[in-house]
C-alpha positions as CSV (number, residue, x, y, z in Angstrom):
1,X,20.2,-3.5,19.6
2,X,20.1,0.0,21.5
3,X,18.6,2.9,19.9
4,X,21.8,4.9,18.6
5,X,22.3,1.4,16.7
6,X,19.2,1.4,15.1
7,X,19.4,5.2,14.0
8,X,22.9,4.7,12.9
9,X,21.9,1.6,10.6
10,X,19.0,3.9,9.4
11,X,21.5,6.6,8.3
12,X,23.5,4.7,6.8
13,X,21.4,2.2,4.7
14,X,22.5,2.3,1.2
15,X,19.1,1.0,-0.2
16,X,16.9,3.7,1.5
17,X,16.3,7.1,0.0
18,X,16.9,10.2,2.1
19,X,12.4,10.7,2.8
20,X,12.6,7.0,3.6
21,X,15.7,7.4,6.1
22,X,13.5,10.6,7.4
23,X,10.2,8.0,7.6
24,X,12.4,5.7,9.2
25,X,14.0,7.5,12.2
26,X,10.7,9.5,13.0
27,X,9.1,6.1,13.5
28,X,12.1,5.1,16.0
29,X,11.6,8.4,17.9
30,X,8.0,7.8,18.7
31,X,8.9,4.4,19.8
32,X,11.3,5.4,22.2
33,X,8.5,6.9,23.9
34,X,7.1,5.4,26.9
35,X,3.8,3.4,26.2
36,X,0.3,4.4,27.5
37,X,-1.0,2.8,30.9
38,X,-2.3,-0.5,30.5
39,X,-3.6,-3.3,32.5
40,X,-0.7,-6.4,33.0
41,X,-3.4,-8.7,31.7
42,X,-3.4,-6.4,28.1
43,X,0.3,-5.7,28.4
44,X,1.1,-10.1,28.6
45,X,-1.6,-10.2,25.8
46,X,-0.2,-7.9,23.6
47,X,3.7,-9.2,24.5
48,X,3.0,-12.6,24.4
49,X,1.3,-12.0,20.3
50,X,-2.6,-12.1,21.4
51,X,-3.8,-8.9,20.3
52,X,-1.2,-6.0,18.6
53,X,-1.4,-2.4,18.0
54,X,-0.8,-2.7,14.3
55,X,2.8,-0.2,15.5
56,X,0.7,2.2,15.4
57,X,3.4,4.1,17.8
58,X,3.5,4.5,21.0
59,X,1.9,8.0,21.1
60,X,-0.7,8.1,18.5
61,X,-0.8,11.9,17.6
62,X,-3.2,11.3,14.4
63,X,-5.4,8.9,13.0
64,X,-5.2,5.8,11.5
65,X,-7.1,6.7,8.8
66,X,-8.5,10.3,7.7
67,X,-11.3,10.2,4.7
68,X,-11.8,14.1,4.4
69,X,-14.6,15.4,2.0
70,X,-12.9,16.6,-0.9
71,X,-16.4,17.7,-2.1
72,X,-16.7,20.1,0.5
73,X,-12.9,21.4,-0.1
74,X,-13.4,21.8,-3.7
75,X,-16.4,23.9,-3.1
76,X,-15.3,26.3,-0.3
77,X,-11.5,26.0,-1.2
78,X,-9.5,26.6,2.3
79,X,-8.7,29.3,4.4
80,X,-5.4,27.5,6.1
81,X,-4.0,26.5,2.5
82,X,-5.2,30.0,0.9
83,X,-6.8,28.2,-1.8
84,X,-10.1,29.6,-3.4
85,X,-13.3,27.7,-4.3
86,X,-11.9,25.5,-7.6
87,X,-13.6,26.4,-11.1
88,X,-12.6,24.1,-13.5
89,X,-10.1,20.6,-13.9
90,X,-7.1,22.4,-13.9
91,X,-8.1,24.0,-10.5
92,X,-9.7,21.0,-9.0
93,X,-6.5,19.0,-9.7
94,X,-4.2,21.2,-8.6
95,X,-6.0,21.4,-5.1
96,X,-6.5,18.0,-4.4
97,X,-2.4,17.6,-4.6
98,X,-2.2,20.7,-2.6
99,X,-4.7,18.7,0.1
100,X,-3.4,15.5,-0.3
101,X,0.0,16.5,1.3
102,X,-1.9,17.6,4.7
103,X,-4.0,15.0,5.2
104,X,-2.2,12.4,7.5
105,X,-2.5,8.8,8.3
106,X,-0.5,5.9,9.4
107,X,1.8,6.1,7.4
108,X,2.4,9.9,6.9
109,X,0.6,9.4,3.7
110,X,-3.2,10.2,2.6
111,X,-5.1,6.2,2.2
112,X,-8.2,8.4,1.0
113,X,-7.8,10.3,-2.3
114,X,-11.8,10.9,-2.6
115,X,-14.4,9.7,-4.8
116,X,-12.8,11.0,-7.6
117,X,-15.5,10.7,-10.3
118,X,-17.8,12.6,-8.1
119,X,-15.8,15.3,-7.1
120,X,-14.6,15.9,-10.5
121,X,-16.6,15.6,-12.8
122,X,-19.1,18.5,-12.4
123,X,-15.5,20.4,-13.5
124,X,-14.9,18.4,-16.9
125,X,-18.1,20.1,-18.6
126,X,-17.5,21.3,-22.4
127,X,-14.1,19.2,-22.2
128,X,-13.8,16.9,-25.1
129,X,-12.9,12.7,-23.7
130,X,-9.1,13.2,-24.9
131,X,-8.5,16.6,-23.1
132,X,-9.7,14.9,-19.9
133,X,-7.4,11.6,-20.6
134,X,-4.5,13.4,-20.7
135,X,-4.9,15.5,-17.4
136,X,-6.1,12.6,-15.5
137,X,-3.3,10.7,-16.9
138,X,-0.5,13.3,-15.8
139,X,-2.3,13.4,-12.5
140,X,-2.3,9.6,-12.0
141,X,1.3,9.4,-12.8
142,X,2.0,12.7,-10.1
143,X,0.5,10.4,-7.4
144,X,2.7,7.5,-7.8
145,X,5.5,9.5,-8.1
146,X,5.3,11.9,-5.2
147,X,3.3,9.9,-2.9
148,X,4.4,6.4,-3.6
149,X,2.9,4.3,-1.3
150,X,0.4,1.8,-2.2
151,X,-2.0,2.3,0.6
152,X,-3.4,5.2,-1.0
153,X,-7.0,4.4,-2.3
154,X,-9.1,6.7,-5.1
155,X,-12.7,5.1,-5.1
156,X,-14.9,5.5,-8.4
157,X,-18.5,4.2,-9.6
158,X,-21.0,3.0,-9.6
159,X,-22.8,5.3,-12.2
160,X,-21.2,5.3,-15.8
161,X,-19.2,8.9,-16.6
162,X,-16.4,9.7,-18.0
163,X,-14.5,10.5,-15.3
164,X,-14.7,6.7,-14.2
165,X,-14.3,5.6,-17.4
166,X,-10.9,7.4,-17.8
167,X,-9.4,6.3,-14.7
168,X,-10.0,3.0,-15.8
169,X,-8.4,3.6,-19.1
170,X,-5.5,5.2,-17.2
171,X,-4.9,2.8,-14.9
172,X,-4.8,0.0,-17.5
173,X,-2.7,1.1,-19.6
174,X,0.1,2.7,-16.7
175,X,0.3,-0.3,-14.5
176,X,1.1,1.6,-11.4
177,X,1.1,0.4,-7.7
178,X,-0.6,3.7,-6.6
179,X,-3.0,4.4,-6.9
180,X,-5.1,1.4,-5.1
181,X,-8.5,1.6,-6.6
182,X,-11.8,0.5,-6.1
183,X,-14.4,0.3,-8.4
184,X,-18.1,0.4,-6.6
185,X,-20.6,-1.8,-8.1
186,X,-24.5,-1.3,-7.9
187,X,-26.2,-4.1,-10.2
188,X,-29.4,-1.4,-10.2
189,X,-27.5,1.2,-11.6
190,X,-24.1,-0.1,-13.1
191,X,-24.1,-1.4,-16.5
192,X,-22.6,-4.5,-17.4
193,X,-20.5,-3.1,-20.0
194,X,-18.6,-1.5,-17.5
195,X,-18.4,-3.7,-14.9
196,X,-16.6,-5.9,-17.9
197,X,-13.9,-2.9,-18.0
198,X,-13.3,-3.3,-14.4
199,X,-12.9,-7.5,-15.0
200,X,-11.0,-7.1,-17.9
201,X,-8.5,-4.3,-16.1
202,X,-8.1,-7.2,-13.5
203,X,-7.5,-9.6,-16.2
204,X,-4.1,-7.0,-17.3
205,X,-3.1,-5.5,-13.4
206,X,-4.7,-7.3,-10.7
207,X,-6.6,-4.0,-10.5
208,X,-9.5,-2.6,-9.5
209,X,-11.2,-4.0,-6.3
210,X,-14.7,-4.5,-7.2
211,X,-16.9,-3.2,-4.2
212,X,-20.5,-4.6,-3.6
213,X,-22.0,-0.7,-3.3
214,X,-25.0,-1.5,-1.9
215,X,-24.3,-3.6,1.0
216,X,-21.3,-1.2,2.2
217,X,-23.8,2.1,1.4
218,X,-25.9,0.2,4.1
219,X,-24.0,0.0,6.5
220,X,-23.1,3.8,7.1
221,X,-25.6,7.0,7.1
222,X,-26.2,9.2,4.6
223,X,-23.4,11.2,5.0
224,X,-21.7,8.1,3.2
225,X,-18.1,6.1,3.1
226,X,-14.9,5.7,1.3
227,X,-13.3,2.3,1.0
228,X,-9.2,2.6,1.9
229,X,-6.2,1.5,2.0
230,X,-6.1,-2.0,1.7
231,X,-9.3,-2.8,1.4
232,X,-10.8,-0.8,4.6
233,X,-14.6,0.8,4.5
234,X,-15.1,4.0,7.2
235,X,-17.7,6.8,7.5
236,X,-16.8,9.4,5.2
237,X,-15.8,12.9,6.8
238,X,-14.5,10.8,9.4
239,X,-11.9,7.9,9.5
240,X,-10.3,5.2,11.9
241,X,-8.8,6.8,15.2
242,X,-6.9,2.7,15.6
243,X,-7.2,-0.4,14.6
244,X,-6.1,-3.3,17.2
245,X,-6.5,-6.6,15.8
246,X,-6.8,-10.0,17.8
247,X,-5.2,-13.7,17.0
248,X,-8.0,-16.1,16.5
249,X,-5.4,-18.9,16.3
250,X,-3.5,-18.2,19.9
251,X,-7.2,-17.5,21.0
252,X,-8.1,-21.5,20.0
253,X,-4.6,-22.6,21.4
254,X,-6.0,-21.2,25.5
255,X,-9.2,-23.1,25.0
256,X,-9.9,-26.1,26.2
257,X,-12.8,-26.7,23.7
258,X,-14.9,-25.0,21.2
259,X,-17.5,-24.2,23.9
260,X,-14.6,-22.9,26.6
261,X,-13.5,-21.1,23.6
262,X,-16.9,-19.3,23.1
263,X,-18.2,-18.7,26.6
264,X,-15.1,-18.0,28.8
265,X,-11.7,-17.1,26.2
266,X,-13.1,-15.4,23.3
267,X,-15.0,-12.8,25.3
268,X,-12.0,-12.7,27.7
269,X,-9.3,-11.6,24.9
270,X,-12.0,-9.0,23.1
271,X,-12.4,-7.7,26.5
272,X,-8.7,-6.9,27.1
273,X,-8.6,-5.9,23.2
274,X,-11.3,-2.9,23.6
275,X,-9.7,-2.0,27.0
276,X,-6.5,-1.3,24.4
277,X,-8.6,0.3,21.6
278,X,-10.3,2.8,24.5
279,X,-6.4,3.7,25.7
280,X,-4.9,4.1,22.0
281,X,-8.6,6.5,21.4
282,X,-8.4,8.4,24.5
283,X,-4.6,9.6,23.7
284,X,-5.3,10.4,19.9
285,X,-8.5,12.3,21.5
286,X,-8.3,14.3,24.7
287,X,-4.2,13.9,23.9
288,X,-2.7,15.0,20.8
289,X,-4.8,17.9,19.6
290,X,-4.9,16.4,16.5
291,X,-8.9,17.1,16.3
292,X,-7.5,21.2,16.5
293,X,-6.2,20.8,12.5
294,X,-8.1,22.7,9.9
295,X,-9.6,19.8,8.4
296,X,-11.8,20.0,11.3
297,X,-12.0,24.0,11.3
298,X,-13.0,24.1,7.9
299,X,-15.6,21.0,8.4
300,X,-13.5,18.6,6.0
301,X,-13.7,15.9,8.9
302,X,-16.0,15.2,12.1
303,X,-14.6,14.1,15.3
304,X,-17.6,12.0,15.6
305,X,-17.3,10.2,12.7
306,X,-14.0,8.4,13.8
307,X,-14.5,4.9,15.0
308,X,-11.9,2.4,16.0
309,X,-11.5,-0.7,13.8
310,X,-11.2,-4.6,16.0
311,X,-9.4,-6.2,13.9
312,X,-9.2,-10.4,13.6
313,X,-7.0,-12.8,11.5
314,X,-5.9,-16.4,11.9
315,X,-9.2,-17.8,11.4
316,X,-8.1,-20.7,9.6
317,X,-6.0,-21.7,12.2
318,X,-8.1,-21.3,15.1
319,X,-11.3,-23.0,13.3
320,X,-8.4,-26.0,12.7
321,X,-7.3,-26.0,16.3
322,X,-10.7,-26.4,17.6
323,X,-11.8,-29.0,15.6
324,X,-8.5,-30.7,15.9
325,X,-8.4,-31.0,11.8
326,X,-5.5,-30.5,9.6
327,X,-5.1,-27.6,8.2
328,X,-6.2,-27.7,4.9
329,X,-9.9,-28.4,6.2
330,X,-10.6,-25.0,6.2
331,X,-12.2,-23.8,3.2
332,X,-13.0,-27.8,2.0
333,X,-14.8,-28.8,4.8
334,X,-18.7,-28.1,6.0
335,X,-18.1,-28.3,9.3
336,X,-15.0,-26.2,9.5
337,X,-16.9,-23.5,7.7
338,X,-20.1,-23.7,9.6
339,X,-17.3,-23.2,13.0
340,X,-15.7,-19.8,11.1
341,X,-19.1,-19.0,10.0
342,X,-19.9,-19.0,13.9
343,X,-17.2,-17.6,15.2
344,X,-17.7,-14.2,12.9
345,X,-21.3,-14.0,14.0
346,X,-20.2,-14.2,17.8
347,X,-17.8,-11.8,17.4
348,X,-20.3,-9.4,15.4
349,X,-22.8,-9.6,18.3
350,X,-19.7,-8.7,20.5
351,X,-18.6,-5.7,18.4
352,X,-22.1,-4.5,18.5
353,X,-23.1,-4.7,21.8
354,X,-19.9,-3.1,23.4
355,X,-19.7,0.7,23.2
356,X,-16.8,2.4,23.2
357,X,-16.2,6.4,24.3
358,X,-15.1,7.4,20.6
359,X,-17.1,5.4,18.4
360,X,-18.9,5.6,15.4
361,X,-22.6,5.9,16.9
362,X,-21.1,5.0,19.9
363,X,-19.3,1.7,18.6
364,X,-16.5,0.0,17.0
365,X,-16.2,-1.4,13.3
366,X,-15.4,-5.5,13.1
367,X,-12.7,-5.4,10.4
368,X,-11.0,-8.6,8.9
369,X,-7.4,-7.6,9.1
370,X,-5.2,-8.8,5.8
371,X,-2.2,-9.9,7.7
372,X,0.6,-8.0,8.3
373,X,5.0,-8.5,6.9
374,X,5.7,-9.8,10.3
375,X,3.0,-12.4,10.4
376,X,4.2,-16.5,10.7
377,X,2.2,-19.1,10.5
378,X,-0.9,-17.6,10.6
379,X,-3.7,-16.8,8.1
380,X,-4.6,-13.1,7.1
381,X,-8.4,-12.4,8.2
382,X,-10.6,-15.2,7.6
383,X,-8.9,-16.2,4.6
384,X,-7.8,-20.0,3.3
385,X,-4.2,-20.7,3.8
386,X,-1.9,-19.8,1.1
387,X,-1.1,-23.1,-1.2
388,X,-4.3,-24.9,-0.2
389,X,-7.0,-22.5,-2.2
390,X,-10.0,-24.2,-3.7
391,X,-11.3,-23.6,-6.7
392,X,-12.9,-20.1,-7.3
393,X,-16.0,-20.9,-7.1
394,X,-15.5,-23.4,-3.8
395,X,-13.9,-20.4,-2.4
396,X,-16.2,-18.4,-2.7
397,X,-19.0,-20.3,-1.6
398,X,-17.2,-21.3,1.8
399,X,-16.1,-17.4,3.1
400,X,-19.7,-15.8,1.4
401,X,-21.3,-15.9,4.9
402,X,-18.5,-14.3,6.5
403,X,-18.6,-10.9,4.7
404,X,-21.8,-9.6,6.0
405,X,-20.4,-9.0,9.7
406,X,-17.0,-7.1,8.9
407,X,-18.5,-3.9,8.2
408,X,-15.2,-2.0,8.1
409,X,-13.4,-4.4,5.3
410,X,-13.5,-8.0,4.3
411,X,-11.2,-9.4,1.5
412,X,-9.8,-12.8,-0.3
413,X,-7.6,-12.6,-2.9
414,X,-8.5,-14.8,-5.6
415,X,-5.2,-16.3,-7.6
416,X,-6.8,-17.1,-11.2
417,X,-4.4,-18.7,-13.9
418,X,-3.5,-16.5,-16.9
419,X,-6.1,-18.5,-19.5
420,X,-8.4,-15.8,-18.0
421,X,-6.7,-13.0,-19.9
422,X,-8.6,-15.0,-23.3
423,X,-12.0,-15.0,-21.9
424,X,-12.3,-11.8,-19.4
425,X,-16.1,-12.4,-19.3
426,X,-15.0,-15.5,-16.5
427,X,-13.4,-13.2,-14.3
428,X,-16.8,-10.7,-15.0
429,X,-19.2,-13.7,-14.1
430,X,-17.0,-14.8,-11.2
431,X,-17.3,-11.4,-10.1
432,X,-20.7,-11.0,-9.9
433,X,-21.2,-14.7,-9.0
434,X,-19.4,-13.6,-5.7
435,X,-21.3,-9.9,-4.7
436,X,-24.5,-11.7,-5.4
437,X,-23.5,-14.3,-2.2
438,X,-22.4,-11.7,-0.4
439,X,-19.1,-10.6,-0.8
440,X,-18.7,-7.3,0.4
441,X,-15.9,-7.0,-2.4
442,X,-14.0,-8.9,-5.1
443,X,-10.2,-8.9,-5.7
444,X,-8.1,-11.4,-7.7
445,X,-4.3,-12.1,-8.8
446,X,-3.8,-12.8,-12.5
447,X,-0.9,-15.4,-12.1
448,X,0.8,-13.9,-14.7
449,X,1.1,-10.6,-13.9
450,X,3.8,-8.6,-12.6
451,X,1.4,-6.3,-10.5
452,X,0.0,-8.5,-7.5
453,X,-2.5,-8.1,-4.1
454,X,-0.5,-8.9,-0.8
455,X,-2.7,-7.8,1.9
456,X,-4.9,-5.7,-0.1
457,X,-2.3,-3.3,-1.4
458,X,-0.1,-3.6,-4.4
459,X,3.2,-4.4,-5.5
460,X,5.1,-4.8,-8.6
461,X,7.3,-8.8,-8.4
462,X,9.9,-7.2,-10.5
463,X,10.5,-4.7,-7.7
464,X,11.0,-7.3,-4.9
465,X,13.2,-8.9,-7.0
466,X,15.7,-6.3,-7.3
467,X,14.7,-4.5,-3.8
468,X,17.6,-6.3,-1.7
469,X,20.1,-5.3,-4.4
470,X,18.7,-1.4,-5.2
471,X,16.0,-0.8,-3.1
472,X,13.0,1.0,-4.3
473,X,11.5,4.5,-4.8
474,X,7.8,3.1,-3.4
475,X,7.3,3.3,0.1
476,X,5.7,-0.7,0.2
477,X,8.0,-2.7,-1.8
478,X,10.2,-3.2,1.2
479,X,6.7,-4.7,3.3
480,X,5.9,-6.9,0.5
481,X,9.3,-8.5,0.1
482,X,9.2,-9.4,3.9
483,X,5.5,-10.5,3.4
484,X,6.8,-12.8,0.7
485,X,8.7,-14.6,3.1
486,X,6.7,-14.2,6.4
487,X,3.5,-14.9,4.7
488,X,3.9,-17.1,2.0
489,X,1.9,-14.6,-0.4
490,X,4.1,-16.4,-3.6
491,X,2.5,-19.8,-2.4
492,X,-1.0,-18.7,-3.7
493,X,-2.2,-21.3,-6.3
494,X,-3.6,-20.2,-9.4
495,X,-7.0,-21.7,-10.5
496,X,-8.8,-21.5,-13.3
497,X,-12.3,-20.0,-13.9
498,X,-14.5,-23.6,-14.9
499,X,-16.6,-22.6,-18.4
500,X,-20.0,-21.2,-18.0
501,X,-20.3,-21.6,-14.1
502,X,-20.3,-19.0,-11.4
503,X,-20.6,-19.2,-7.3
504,X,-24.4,-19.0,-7.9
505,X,-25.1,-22.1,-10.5
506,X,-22.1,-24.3,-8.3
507,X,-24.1,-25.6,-5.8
């Protein structure tokens, strides 16, 4: 199909709204651009479905990923948008939807909305709890509506305040795709009470994450992190600059055996996937000017802070491959864990020890990437295939291990039947069950509900439903109707929570 044929289908697509057309042929203009220099052994890598570029474009003129500090911007206001330092809710409000709609990513649309309890609530002082409902309320339903895309991520926790408190209430109650949301946990600081809000919102809209605070506050400096999009944790005044991601499964399918796999192929294929990383970086950087913007004039973001994301999924296959197993033995078996268990440490040690020119400190971030519309026949991250799930609790004992490497986003969905809605202190003890292993964060599908996980972000079933027929106002629907096919993200089984047991008494 030429170009002209694709604009022209574009144009005239009766399901797509005129921004979405606009999206649309600004994406096929970048790609008509030639590609960046690369090796032949990276080009026949990424051709032949080794590593991708995420279609990133061909030209990357900004970020993946931009988490700017809102704090800062509240507090100095901005020169470039005219904006004075904010003084109360109203102001504060007001500015951040001013922000949001200059603060790019990949897909044209802010993944970082801030720390919102933070940044807000030193401006709700001598404002009674209903006042600051109904503000936060009208603001949570402006963000769906004029940036609908489900990628967009508002962090909160994990002290108690109103602020967080509200949000929660909010969100409940609206059952909106966007805002994504992640509630940070710290079991030092966080009281149980409220984690059980956060469980029991779950219980009603699949929503919110529930982020293990302490082991991703580790990981970065003081200067701190955000957790977004999907799922994705990044230095905070700082971002992604790319994320390249690398097929475990065609990986296995070149090696001869599990030690040919480790010694010669695996090293090989992250080899050619940094050498792709370092191109896609050095464009964005010495390139596109992007690092000329005001967010960096006005100190909202740090050129320095950026780090490129190595992404990895189809785990499950290539664990499966190399042991020659079928391919539900991933996630049952001992021995297929221990294998995926050691393939995450060898790539951590790889990721560690290999610097790259625009790194955070000088290095990449090992992220385990959620799978993408187009993917067949392959499992998202290190995931269990869809349809052959454990139990919650086996689940979660066979990935725990892998979540301390991916220091730039680790998830499994859970899929838990709807009795959970009758006894939300399951999905609380589950929860906690799961950070207390390890798990870097905890997300789960209510089989019942009409608001479900794909990769990470969310989508409403009713939408895909009627999206071949009338299309949709949000941005994602049309991903997560192609991931419902592609990736069999319907096939998830629901399980049910087993009575007074978590991941840490199942042994």
């Amino acid at each position: 199909m030429t170009l002209q044929h694709r604009i022209t289908q574009i144009t005239r697509d009766p399901n797509l709204s005129p921004k979405q057309k606009s999206n649309f042929l600004a994406l096929e203009a970048e790609a008509s651009l030639p590609y960046m220099a690369l090796s032949d052994a990276v080009t026949e890598a990424k051709e032949s479905g080794i590593i991708c570029d995420m279609f990133e474009g061909n030209a990357p003129f900004k970020p993946r990923y931009v988490l700017p500090d809102y704090a800062k911007f509240l507090q100095n206001g901005s020169e470039y948008l005219e904006l004075s330092p904010v003084q109360d809710l109203d102001e504060a409000l007001n500015a951040l939807t001013i922000i949001y709609h200059h603060v790019p990513s990949v897909t044209n649309i802010p993944v970082y909305l801030g720390q919102l309890d933070d940044i807000l609530l030193p401006f709700c002082q001598g404002l009674d709890p209903e006042t600051i409902y109904r503000k936060l309320k009208l603001f949570w339903i402006m963000l769906d509506r004029t940036l609908p895309d489900a990628f967009m991520h508002v962090n909160i926790g994990p002290t108690d305040n109103i602020v967080c408190r509200t949000i929660l209430r909010v969100d409940a109650e609206l059952k909106q795709i966007a805002p994504n949301l992640t509630f940070m946990y710290d079991p030092q600081i966080t009281p149980d009470e409220l984690l059980q809000i956060a469980a029991s919102n779950i219980c009603e809209c699949s929503k919110p994450h529930i982020a293990n605070y302490p082991l991703h506050a580790n990981s970065f400096d003081e200067k701190g992190f955000g957790i977004v999009s999907c799922y994705n944790s990044l230095p905070l005044a700082g971002g992604a600059n790319t994320l390249v991601r690398i097929n475990l499964k065609e990986v296995a399918l070149k090696a001869s055996s599990v030690d040919d796999f480790f010694n010669q192929v695996l090293p090989h294929y992250c080899q050619l996937t940094y050498e792709l990383i370092e191109a896609r970086a050095k464009f964005l950087h010495e390139e596109s000017n992007f690092f000329n913007s005001f967010l960096v004039k006005e100190g909202l973001i740090e050129e320095s802070r950026f780090a490129p994301m190595f992404g990895i999924y189809g785990m499950a296959e290539a664990v499966n491959i190399l042991l020659g197993t079928p391919s539900n033995h991933y996630g049952h078996n001992a021995a297929a864990n221990e294998l995926g268990h050691k393939i995450s440490k060898a790539l951590d040690a790889i990721v560690k020890s290999t610097p790259v020119k625009y790194g955070y400190h000088g290095l990449a971030l090992l992220h385990s990437q959620g799978g993408m519309n187009v993917d067949k026949d392959v499992t998202p991250g290190v995931r269990i295939p869809y349809g052959t799930e454990p139990n919650p609790i086996v689940h979660i004992q066979a990935l725990a291990e892998h979540h301390q490497y991916y220091t730039s986003g680790i998830s499994d969905i859970l899929t838990i039947d709807e009795t959970v809605k009758a006894n939300p202190l399951a999905m609380m003890q589950l929860c906690k069950g799961a950070l207390s292993l390890g798990f870097r964060e905890f997300s789960a599908n209510v089989a019942s509900n009409d608001l479900i996980r794909v990769t990470g972000y969310m989508i409403k079933l009713s939408d895909i439903a009627s999206f071949k027929q009338a299309g949709s106002r949000t941005n994602t629907t049309w991903l997560g109707a192609e991931a419902a096919v592609n990736t069999k993200i319907l096939e998830r089984q629901p399980r049910v929570i087993a009575h007074e047991q978590s991941p840490t008494h199942a042994k």
